[in-house]
C-alpha positions as a Markdown table, in Angstrom:
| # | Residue | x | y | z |
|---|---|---|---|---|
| 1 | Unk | 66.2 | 51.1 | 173.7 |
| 2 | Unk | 63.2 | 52.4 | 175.6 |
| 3 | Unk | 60.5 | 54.8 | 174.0 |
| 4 | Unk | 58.9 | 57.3 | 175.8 |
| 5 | Unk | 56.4 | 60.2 | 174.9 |
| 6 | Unk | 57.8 | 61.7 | 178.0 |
| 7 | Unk | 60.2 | 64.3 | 176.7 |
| 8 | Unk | 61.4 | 65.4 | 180.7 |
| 9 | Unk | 62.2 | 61.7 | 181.5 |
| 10 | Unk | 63.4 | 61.2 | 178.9 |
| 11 | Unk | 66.7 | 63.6 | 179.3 |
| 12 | Unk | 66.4 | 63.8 | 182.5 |
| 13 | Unk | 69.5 | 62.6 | 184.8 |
| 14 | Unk | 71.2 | 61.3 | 181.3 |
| 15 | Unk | 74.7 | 62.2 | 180.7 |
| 16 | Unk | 75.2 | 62.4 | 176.9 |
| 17 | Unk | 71.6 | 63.6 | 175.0 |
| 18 | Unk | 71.8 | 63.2 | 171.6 |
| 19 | Unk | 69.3 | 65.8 | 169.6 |
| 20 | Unk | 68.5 | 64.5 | 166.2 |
| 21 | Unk | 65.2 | 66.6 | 165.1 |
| 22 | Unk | 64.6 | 67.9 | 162.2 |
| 23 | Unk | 66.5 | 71.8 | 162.0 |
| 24 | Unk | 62.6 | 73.4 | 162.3 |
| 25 | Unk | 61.9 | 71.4 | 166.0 |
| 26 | Unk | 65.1 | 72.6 | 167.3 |
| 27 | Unk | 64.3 | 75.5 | 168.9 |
| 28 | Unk | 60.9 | 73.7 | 170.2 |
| 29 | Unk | 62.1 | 70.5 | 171.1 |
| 30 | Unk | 65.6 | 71.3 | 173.3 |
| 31 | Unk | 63.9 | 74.0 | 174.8 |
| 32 | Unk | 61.5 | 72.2 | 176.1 |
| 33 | Unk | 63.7 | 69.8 | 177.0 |
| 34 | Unk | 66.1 | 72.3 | 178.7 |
| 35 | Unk | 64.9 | 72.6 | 182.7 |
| 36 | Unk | 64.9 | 68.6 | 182.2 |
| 37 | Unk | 68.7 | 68.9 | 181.7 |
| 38 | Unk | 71.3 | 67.8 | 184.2 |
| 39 | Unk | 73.6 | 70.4 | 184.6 |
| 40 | Unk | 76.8 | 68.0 | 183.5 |
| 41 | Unk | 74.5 | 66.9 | 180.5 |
| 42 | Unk | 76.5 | 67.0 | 177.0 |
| 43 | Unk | 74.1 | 67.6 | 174.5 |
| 44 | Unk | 75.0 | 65.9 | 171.1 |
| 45 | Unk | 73.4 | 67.6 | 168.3 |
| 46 | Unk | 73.0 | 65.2 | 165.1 |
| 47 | Unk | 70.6 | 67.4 | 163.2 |
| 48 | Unk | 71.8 | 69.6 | 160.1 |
| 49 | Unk | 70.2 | 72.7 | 158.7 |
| 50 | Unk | 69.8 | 76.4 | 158.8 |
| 51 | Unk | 66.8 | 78.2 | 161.3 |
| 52 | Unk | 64.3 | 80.1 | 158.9 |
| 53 | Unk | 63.5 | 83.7 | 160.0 |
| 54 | Unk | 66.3 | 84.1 | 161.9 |
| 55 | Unk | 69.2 | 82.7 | 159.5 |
| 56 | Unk | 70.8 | 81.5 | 162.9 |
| 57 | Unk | 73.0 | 78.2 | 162.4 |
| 58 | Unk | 72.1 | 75.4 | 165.4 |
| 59 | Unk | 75.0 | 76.1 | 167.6 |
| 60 | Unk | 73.5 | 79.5 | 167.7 |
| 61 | Unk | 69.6 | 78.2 | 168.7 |
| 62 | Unk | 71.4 | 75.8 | 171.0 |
| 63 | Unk | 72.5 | 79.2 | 173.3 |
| 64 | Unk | 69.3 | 80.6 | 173.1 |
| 65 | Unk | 67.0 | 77.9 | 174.3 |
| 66 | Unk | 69.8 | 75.6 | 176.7 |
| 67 | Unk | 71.5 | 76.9 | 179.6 |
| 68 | Unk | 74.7 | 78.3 | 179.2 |
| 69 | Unk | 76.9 | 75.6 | 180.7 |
| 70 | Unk | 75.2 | 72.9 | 178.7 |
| 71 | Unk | 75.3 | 75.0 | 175.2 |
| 72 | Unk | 78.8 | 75.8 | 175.8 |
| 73 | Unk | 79.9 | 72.4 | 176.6 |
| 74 | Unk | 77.3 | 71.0 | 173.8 |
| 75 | Unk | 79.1 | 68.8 | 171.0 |
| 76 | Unk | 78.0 | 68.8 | 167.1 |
| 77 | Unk | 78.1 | 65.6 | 165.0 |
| 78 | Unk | 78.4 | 65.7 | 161.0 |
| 79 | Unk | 79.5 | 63.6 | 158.3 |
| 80 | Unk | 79.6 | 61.5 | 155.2 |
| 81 | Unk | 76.8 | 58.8 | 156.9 |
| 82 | Unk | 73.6 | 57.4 | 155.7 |
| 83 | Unk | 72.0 | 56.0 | 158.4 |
| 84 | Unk | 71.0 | 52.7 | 157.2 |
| 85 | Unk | 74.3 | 51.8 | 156.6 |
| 86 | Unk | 75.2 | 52.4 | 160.2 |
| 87 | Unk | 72.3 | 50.4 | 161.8 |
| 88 | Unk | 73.9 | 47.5 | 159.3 |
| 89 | Unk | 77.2 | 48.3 | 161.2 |
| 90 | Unk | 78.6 | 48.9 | 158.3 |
| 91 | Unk | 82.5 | 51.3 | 158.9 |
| 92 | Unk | 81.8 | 55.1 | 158.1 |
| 93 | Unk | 84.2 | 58.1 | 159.3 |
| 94 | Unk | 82.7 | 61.5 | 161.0 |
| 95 | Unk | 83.6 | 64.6 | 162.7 |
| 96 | Unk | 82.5 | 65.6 | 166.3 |
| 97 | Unk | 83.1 | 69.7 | 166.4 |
| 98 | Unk | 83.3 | 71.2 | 170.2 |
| 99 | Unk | 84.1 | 74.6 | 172.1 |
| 100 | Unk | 84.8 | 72.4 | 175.1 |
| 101 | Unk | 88.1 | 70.0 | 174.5 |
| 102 | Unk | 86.7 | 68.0 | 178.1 |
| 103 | Unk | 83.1 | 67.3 | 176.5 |
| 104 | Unk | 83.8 | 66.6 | 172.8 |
| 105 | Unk | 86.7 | 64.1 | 174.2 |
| 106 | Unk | 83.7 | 62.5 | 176.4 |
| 107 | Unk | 81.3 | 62.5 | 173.5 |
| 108 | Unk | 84.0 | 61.2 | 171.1 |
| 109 | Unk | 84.4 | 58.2 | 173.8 |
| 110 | Unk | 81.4 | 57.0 | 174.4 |
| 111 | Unk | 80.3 | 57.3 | 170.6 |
| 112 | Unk | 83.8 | 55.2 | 169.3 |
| 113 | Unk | 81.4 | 52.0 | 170.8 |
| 114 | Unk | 79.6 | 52.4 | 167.2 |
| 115 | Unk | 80.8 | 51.5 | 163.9 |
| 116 | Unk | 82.8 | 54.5 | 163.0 |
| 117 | Unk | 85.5 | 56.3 | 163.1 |
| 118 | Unk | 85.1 | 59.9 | 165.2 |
| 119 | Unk | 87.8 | 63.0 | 164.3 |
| 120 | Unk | 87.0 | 66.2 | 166.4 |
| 121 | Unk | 87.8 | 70.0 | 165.6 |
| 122 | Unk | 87.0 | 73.3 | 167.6 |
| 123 | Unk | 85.0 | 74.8 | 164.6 |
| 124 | Unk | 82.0 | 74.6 | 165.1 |
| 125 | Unk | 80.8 | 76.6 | 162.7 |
| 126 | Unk | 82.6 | 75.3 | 159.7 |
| 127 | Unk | 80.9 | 71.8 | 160.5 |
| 128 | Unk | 77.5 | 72.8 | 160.9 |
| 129 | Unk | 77.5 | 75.2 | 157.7 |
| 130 | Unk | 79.3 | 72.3 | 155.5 |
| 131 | Unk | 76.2 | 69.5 | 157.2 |
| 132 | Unk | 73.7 | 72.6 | 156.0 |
| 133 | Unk | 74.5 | 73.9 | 152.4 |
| 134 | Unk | 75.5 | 70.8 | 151.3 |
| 135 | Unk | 71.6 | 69.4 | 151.2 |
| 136 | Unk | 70.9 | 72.7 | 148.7 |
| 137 | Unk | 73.6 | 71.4 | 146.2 |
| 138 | Unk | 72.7 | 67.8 | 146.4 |
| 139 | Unk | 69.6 | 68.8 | 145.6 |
| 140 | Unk | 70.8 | 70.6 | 141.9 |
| 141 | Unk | 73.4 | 67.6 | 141.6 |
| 142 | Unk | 69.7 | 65.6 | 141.6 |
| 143 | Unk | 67.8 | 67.6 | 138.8 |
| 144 | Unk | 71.5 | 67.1 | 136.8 |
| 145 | Unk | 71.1 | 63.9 | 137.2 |
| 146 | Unk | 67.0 | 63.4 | 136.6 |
| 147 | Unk | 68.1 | 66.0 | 133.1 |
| 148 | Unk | 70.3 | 63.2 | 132.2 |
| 149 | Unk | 73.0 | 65.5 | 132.3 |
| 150 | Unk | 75.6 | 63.0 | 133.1 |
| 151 | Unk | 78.7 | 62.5 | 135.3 |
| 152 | Unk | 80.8 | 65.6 | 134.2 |
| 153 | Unk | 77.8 | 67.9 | 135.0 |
| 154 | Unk | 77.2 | 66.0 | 138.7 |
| 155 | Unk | 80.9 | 66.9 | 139.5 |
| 156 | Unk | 80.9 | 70.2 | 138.3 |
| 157 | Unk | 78.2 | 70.6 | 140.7 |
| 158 | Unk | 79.9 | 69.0 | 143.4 |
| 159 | Unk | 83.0 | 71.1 | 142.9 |
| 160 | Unk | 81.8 | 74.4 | 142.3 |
| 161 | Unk | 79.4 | 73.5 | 145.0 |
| 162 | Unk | 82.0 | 73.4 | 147.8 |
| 163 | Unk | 83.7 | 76.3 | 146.0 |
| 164 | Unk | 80.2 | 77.8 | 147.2 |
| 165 | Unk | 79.5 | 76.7 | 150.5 |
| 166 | Unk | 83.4 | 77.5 | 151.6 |
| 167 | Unk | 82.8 | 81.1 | 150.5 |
| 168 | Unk | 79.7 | 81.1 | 152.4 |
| 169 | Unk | 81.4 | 79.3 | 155.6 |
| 170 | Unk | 84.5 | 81.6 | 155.5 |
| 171 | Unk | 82.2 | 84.8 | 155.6 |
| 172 | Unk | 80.8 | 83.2 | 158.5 |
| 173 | Unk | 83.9 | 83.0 | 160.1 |
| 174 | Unk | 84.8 | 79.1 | 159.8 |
| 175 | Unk | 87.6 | 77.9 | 159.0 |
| 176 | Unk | 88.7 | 77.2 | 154.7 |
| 177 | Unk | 90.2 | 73.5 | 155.3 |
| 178 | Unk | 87.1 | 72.1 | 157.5 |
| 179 | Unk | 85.4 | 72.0 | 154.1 |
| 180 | Unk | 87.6 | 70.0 | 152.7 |
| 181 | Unk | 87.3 | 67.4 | 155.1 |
| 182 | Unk | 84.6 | 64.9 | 156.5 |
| 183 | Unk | 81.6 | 67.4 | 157.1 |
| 184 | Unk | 82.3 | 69.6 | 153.8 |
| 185 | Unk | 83.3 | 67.7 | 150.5 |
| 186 | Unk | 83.1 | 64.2 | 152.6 |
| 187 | Unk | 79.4 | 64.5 | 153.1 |
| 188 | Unk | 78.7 | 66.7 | 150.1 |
| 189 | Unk | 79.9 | 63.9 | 147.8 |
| 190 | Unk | 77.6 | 61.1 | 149.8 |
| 191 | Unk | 74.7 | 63.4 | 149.5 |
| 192 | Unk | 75.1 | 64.4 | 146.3 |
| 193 | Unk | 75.7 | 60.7 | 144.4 |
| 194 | Unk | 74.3 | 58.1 | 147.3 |
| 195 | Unk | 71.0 | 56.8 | 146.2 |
| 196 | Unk | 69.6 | 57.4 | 149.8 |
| 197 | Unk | 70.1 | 61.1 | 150.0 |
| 198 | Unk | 66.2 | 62.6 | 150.4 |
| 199 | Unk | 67.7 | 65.3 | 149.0 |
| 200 | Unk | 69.3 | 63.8 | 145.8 |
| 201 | Unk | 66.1 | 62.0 | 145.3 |
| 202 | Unk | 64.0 | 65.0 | 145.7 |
| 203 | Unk | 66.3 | 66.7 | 143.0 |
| 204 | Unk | 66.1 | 63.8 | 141.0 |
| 205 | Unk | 62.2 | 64.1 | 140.9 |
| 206 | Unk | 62.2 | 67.4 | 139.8 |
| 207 | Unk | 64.6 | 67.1 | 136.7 |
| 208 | Unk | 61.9 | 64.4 | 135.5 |
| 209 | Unk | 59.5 | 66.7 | 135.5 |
| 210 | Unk | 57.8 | 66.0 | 138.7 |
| 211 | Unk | 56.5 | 68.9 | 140.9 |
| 212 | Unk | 57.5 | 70.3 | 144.2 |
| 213 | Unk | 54.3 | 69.8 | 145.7 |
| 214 | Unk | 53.8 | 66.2 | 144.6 |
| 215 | Unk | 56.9 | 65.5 | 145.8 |
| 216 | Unk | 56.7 | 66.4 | 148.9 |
| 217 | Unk | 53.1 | 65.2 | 149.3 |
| 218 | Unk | 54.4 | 62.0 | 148.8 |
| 219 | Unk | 57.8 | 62.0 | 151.0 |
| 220 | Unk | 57.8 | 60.3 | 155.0 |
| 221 | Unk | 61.2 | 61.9 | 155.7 |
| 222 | Unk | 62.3 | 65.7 | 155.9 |
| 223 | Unk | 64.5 | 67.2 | 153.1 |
| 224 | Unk | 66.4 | 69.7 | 154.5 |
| 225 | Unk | 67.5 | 71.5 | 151.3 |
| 226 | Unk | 64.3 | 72.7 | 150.6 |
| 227 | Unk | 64.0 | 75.2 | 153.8 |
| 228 | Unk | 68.1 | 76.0 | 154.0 |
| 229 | Unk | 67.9 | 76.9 | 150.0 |
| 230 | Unk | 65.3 | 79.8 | 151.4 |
| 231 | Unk | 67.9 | 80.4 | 154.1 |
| 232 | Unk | 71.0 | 80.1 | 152.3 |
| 233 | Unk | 69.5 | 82.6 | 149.8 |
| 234 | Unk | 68.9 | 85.1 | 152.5 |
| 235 | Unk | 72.2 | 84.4 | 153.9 |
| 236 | Unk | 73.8 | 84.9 | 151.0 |
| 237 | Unk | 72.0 | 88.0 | 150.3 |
| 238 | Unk | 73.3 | 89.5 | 153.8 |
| 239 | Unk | 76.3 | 88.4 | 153.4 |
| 240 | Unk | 77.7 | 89.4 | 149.8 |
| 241 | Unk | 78.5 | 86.5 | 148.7 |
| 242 | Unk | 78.0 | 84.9 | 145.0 |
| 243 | Unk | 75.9 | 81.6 | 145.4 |
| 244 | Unk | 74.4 | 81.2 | 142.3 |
| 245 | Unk | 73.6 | 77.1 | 142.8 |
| 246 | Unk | 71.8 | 77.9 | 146.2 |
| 247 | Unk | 70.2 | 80.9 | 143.8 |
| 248 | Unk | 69.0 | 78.5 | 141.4 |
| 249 | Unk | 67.5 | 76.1 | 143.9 |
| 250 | Unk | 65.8 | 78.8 | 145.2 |
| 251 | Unk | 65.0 | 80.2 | 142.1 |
| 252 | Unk | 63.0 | 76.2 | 141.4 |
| 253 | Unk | 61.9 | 75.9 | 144.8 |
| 254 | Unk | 60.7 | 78.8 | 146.4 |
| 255 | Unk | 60.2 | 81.0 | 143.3 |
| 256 | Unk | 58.5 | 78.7 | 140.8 |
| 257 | Unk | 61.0 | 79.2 | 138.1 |
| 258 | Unk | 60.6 | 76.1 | 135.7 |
| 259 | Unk | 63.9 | 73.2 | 136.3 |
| 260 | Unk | 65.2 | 74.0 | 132.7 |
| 261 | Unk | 65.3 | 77.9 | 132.9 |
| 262 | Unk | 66.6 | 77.9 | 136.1 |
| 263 | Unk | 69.5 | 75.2 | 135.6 |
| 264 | Unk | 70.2 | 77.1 | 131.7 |
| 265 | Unk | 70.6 | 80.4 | 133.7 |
| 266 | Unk | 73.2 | 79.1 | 136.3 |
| 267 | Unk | 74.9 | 77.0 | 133.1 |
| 268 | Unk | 74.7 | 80.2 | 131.3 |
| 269 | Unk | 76.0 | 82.8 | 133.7 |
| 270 | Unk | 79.2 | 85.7 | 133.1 |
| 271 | Unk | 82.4 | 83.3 | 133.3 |
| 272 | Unk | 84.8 | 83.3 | 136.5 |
| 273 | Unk | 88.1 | 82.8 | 137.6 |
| 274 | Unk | 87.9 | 79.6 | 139.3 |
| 275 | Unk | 89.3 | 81.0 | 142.4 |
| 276 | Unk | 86.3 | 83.5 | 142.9 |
């Protein structure tokens, strides 16, 4: 591996680039990167989130700033994967979604040479909002578990989560069953229980009482959840559709609504048929 503060050379003449900035740098980052681009480049994308402002998901920034053959032939890789456990080479599963059959079979290639196993699908969408929202939920399965709220409330959380983000996805357009695979209730369970989810551990601050700026003040890695709960609020908003955990973590984060009253008003809320 070579390092270079040379972000041209770098892509430059490279056949597979794989883009694994944090959601906020996307837009920055790949398009400066874009006249740097072979025209037969496939672009990877490994990053997960929702842009702010513009409530655009990253297959969506990808054909604003790249040129239209390499953001249509561009590949998107999500899963259930700590990456720690990978550098270990430790076995993991993931999904690679794709428009282009050629270029996700070319991507799924060359990345098989790791230690995991790589499924692909055409929805592109479906993968990228599951790798999102998820990060939102794991954050409330956190403060559960920093409450001491116990198991039974950490899976209630989980499920009705992905009750949550499928509405969400679906409204979107993505297909119902990619969320309950590898990028939906695959890596919603791994961020929501494993002990290195940032996003768990952020959660997990606030239910002991900690506060959001303290916590952050103190963090060397980016939690996604904390923007995409603004996002997925918005979205949600626009779209019609109920998200009352993503409400609640907004409700904590963004809005300064104290942990308890927040998580007793999403406890508390008008019962549901579970299939609504």
């Amino acid at each position: 591996m070579q390092v270079t503060s040379d972000l041209a050379a770098a892509v430059r003449a490279r056949r597979f680039v794989l883009g694994v900035t944090p959601s906020h740098g996307i837009r920055d980052v790949l398009g400066r990167a874009a006249p740097a681009l072979d025209s037969d480049a496939i672009v990877i994308n490994a990053s997960k989130g929702l842009e702010d402002g513009t409530l655009q998901s990253i297959d969506a920034i990808y054909r604003d700033v790249l040129p239209a053959r390499i953001a249509a032939r561009a590949t998107y890789l999500s899963g259930p994967t700590f990456a720690g456990e990978l550098a270990a080479g430790m076995p993991a599963a993931i999904v690679l979604a794709g428009h282009d059959r050629e270029t996700c079979s070319a991507a799924q290639q060359a990345l098989s040479h790791l230690h995991f196993r790589i499924y692909t699908t055409d929805d592109v969408l479906g993968v990228l909002i599951g790798g999102a929202l998820k990060n939102v939920i794991a954050i409330c399965a956190g403060i559960s578990d920093g409450l001491g709220y116990g198991s039974n409330s950490r899976v209630a959380l989980i499920t009705r989560g992905l009750a949550e983000i499928t509405r969400m996805g679906v409204a979107l357009g993505a297909h119902p069953q990619t969320f309950a695979g590898l990028s939906g209730m695959g890596d919603l369970v791994l961020t929501c229980s494993g002990d290195a989810s940032r996003n768990r551990r952020l959660g997990l601050a606030l239910g002991r009482g900690r506060s959001m700026p303290d916590i952050l003040g103190e963090m060397t890695q980016v939690a996604e959840g904390v923007k995409t709960a603004k996002v997925a609020h918005q979205l949600a908003a626009k779209l019609g559709v109920a998200a009352p955990i993503t409400e609640a973590m907004y409700a904590i984060i963004h809005a300064g609504v104290p942990v308890r009253e927040a998580i007793q008003a999403l406890a508390t809320r008008p019962t549901r048929s579970e299939r609504d």
